[in-house]
N, C-alpha and C positions, 0 to 999 in steps of 0.2 A: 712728760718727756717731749722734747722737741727737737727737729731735725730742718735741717737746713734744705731748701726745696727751688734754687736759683739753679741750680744745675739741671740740664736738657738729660728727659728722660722720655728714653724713646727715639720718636720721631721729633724734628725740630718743629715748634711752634712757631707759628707769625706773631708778632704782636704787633697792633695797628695803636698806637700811643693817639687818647681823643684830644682834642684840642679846644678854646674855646671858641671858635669858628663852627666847631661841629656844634657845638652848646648852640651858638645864636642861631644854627641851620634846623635843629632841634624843636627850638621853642616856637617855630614857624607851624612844625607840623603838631605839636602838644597844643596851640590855641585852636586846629579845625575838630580837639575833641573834649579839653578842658579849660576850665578856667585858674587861676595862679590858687593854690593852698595860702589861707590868712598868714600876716604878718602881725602879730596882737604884741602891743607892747605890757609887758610885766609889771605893774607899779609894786606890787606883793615882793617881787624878787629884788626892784631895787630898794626896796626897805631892808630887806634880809640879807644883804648883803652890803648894805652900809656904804653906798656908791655917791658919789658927789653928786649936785643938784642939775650940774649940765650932763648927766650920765643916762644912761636909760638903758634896759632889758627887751630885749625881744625874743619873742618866741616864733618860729616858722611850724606851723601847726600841721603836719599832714593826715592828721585824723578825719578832717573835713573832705577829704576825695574820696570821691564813690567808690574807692575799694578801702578806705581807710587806711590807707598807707602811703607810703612813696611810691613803691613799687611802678605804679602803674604808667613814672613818666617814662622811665629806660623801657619798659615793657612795649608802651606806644611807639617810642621813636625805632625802635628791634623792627617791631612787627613792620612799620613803614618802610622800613629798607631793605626788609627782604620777603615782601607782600607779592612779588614777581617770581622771586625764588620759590616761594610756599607752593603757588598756583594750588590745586586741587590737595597739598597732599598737608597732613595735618603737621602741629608743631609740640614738641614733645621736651619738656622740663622738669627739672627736680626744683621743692622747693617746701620753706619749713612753715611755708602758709602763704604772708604778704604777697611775693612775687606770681605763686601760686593764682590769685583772684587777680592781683594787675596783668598776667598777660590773659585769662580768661576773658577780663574786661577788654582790652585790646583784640583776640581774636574773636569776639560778640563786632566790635566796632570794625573789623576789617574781613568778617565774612570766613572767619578762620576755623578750622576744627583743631582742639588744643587737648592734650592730654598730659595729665601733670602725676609725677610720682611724689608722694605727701608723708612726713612720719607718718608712724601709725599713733601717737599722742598728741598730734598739731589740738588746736585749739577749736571746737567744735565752730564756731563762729567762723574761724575759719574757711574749714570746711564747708560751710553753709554758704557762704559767699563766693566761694569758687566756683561750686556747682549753680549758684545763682544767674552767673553771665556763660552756661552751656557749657564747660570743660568735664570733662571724663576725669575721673580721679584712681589711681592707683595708689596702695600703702607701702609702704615697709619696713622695718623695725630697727628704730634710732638705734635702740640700745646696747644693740649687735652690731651697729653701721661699720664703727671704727674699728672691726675684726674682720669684717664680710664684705664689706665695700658695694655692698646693696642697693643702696642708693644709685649711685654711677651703674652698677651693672644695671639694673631694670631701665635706669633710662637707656642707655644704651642699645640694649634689647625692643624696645620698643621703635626706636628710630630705625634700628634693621629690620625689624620682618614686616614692619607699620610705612617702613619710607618715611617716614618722620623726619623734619628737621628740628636739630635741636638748639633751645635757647640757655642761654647762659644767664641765671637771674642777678649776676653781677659779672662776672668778667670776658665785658664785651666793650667795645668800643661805642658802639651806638645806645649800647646799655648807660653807660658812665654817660655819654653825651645828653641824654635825656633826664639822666638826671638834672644832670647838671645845671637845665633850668629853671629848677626850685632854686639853687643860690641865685641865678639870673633876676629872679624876682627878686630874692632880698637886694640887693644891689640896686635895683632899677630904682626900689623902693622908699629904701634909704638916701638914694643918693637924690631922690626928689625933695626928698626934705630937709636935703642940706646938711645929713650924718654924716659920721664917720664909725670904723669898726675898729674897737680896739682886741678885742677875743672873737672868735666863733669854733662854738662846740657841737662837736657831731659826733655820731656814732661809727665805727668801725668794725665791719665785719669780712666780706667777702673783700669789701672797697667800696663798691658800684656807688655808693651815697655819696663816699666821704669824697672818691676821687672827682663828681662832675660838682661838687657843691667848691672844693678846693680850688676849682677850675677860674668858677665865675669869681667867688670870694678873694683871691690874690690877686686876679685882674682887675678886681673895680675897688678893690681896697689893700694893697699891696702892702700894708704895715700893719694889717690885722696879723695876728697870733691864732696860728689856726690849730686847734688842740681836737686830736681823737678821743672817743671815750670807748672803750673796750669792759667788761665783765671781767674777774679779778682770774675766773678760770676757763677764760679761751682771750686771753688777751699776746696772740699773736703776731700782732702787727707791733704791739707794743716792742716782744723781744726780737723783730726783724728791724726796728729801725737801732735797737742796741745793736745787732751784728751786723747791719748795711749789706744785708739778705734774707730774700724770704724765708721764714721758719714756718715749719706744719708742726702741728700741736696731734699728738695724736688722739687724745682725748678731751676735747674740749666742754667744759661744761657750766651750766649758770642756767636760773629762771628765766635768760632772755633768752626765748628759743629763737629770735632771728639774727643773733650775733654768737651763734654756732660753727662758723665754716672753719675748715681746719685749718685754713690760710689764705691770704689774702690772694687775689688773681693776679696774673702776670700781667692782663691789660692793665692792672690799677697800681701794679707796686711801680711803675717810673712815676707817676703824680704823686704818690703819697711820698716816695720820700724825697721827690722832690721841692713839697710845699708844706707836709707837714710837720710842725717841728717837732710832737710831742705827741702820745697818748696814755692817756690816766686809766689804770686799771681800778675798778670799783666794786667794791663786795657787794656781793646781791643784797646784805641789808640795808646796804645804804638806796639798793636799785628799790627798795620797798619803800623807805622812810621818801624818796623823791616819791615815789607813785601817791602814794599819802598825802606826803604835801600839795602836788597839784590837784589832788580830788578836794582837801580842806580848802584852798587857798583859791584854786580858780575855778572849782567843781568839773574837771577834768578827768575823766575814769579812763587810764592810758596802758597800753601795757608793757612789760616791764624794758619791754628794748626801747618802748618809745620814750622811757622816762629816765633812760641812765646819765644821759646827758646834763639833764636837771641834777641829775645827783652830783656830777662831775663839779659841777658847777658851784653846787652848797657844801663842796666837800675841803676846802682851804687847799685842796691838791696846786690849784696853778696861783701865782700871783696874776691878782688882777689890776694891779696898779697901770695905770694908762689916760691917756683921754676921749676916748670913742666908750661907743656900745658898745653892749654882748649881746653878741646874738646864737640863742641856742635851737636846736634840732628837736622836735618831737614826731619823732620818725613813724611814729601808727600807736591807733587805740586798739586796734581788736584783741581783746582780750575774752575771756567768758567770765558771763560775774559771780560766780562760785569762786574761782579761781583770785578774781583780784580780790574780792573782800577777803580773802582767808590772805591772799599778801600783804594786804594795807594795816591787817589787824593782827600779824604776826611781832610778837615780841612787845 
């Protein structure tokens, strides 16, 4: 079931629409604490896909960040812009793990105390990671979320009686902005070596990825095809660019626990349907047979959000006919390996 969610409810929200000015202002303050996530070109996937000889595959790898995911660029750039705001008092977030350990690692790196509310089935690895860069961790139970609204209330809860301010782990503007400079690399990267893009596939959940990667990607290659990849049962975004309005999904569900949110954010819906043209919805077992393939093919053990994109990708969903590269999103590895070997070896 889904319902239409463009309508003001309540009190009116602001929405600070990021731009990519805020990206370049961004990736200023992301190099005084990281280095760019690899750009690995694919030869495995341009075989597999049968791409002419001036063609080529790229992969934007964010498994290689010390939190193992994306997360932790919007997290950095958050935490910088409102490091004055914070002053003394702690910063307080919901999240289904990634974002979780990217602003942990951000309030480690800016002297923060972070307290993050977590399902209570996140992925143990996870959880080990979150608590690794000094965050407090609270649970609460997925499985009743979308009855109880649990989630929201504890965080909620906590920012009142704690003083807490809270962070949005996708829809924010300085969230979207920081991401935004992972595409900035691919772009930087590519366009050093004289590419061009003719596809780029990402994953779509809250937003926060798809909108700052959308950002740099249309601006430095404005005839790239820029395609979401959504989970066949929380694909959201997919049925709001069919209505040309947000839809909440009441119950969204799929293996990729970080492409769960019920709808996409009000910071992200003017980017995404502004630049995105399309998202492919994809059955978890095709989100397995990609996990598969990149652990056979590039010995990459990813987990399942980080790998749907690949699947989007081997799945004949979009015509790729063009003359640039693809370039696809491998948005985190952290997975537990119980977990993925019983993925990779299902069916």
């Amino acid at each position: 079931m889904a319902i239409s969610t463009n309508r003001k409810r309540g009190n009116e929200v602001s929405v600070r629409v990021a731009t990519i000015e805020d990206v370049h202002c961004a990736e200023e303050i992301l190099r005084r604490h990281i280095s760019p996530a690899p750009l690995i070109r694919s030869y495995r996937m341009e075989k597999e896909l049968g791409l002419g000889r001036n063609r080529r595959v790229w992969l934007k790898d964010y498994g290689w960040t010390p939190v193992g995911s994306f997360k932790l660029m919007g997290a950095l750039n958050w935490m910088a812009h409102h490091a004055e705001e914070i002053g003394e008092r702690p910063v307080a977030a919901h999240s289904s793990g990634n974002f979780a350990s990217g602003i942990s690692f951000a309030g480690q790196q800016f002297g923060k105390r972070v307290i993050i509310v977590m399902p209570d089935t996140a992925p143990r690895v996870k959880f080990e990671l979150t608590r690794s860069f000094g965050a407090e961790i609270r649970t609460y139970n997925i499985a009743n979320d979308h009855q109880t609204g649990e989630r929201d209330r504890l965080t909620k809860q906590i920012a009142e009686e704690e003083n807490a301010v809270m962070a949005s782990p996708y829809d924010d503007a300085d969230v979207i902005a920081g991401n935004g400079v992972g595409g900035l690399e691919i772009v930087q990267e590519l366009q050093r070596q004289g590419r061009e893009v003719s596809h780029f596939f990402c994953q779509v959940s809250g937003g926060g990825l798809m909108a700052g990667h959308a950002l740099s990607i249309a601006h430095g290659f404005p005839e790239a095809r820029i395609v979401g990849v959504e989970p066949s049962g929380a694909d959201d975004f997919r049925q709001s660019l069919a209505a040309n309005d947000r839809v909440r999904l009441k119950h969204p569900t799929s293996i990729c626990d970080g492409l769960l949110s019920y709808d996409v954010g009000l910071h992200n819906w003017p980017i995404l349907k502004s630049l995105v043209q399309e998202s492919i919805a994809i059955s978890d077992d095709r989100t397995r047979q990609a996990m598969s393939w990149l652990y056979d093919k590039h010995g990459l053990r990813t987990e399942p959000s980080g790998a749907i994109a690949i699947a989007a990708a081997l799945s004949d969903s979009v015509d790729l006919q063009g003359e640039g590269d693809l370039v696809i999103v491998v948005s985190g590895r952290n997975v537990d390996e119980e977990s993925f070997r019983s993925w990779i070896h299902c069916g």
